[in-house]
C-alpha angles and dihedrals in degrees: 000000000000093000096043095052083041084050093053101041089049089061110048084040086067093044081056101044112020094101094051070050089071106043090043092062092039094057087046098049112034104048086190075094126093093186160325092299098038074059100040094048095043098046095053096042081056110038100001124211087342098066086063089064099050106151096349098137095061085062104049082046098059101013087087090056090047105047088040083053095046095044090050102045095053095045086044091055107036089052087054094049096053090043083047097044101027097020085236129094086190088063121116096258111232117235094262085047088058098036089055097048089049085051089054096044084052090055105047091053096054092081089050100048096034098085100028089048078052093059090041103053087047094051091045091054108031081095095070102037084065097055093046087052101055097032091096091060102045102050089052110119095176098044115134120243125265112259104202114068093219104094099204095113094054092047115120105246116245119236123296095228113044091192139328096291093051086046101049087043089051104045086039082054102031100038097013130225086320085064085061096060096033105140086021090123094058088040097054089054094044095050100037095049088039099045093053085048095051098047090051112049092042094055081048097051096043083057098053093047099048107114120240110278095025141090103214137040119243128248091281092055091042081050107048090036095055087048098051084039087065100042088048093048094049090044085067105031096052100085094054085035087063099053090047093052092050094041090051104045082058100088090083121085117337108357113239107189134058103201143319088294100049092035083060093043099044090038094050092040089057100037116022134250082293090077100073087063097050105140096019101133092039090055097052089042087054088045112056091052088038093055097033081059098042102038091048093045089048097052096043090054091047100053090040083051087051091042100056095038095053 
């Protein structure tokens, strides 16, 4: 029960926050913006209500696998730490109990992300790459006519990766299986650390809003509680977001980092400090709305699961 309901909230939490998606990896990873409406404005004078969308049908393809996977993987082990700690599954789970099954749940859905957040980010800025590459030609005044009447040279090239299946196919072919996992390292250390986080302040939350006489919270504290979990949770996964996002946007054109150690350092050396917290507030804006929805979704299909199955 507990991965299909994961399954479903997942989801209807993408429909809600993919666009704020967008905007999040441009503004890591294009420092030409200055912030979340320099990026809103620009990408819809260029690509209009599209560019919002950019890859997002690899994920609703594969955010109900993961989700389901994420969901289950924190209520299965967390089931088997308290049987293992209190020899019952049934037992109220202390707050370690919950933390280390969230870190778990982080971890296991890193091999499943890491190649479809690869074919995401690259969808989301091969916009931009376009424009940086023929940006030389075009602001050259001086530049000779060209002598051939057939105007294929001077042709602005289409995009590299016409969709998620081409993009996948291509890095696979062009960078190999490692393409695949490139940025896996800082998302290992994003999802593990967040996903701890989230489990644990929402089953906090939901405690501190039950009302007196009952064992759960009603829609408004589920509501509330699945907001605050995943501003919580991005608060702390944005420094590490922001490398993956970075490491795993270089695969096009010349490759400028070496590794997770090399992108920080690099990143910090050219921007700041600052830089490890780009898209912050937009991602805590994207997240309240994204996890009320989730974690609502999540808890009405699993009482109408319960309800039909007892």
């Amino acid at each position: 029960m507990e991965f299909a309901a994961g399954a479903i909230g997942g989801v209807c939490g993408v429909a809600v926050g993919y666009p704020l998606d967008t905007v999040k990896v441009r503004i890591q990873t294009e420092p030409k913006y200055t912030g979340i409406w320099h990026c809103v404005r620009d990408t819809y004078r260029r690509e209009r209500v599209w560019g919002f969308y950019r890859g997002l049908s690899l994920p609703v393809c594969t955010v109900s696998l993961v989700s389901s996977v994420s969901f289950g993987t924190y209520r299965h082990c967390l089931a088997h730490v308290c049987r293992f700690r209190y020899g019952s599954a049934d037992t109220k789970p202390a707050k370690m109990d919950i933390t280390l099954s969230g870190f778990a749940s982080g971890l296991v859905r890193v091999f499943l992300t890491s190649p479809t957040e690869v074919a995401k980010v690259r969808l989301q800025t091969q916009a931009q790459k376009q424009t940086q590459q023929r940006r030389p030609s075009a602001l050259g005044p001086s530049a000779a006519p060209p002598t051939c009447p057939a105007p294929a040279v001077g042709r602005a090239p289409g995009p590299k990766y016409r969709g998620p299946l081409h993009c996948l196919a291509s890095v696979a072919r062009e960078e190999g299986l490692r393409g695949l996992y490139k940025g896996s390292s800082a998302l290992l250390f994003r999802d593990g650390h967040s996903f701890a986080t989230y489990f644990l302040s929402y089953a906090v939350l939901c405690e501190q809003l039950t009302p007196a006489g009952r064992s759960r919270p009603d829609v408004l504290g589920v509501l509330v509680a699945g907001g605050c979990a995943g501003v919580l949770a991005w608060a702390v996964a944005t420094p590490m977001d922001v490398i993956k996002s970075r490491l795993q946007a270089d695969g096009q054109g010349q490759r400028r980092y070496r590794g997770l150690l090399h992108c920080v350092v690099t990143s910090v050396r050219e921007e700041g400090p600052r830089v490890l917290f780009k898209g912050l507030s937009l991602n805590c804006c994207r997240a309240f709305p994204v996890n009320m929805v989730v974690f609502v979704t999540y808890e009405a299909v699993l009482r109408l699961m319960q309800g039909l199955l007892s």
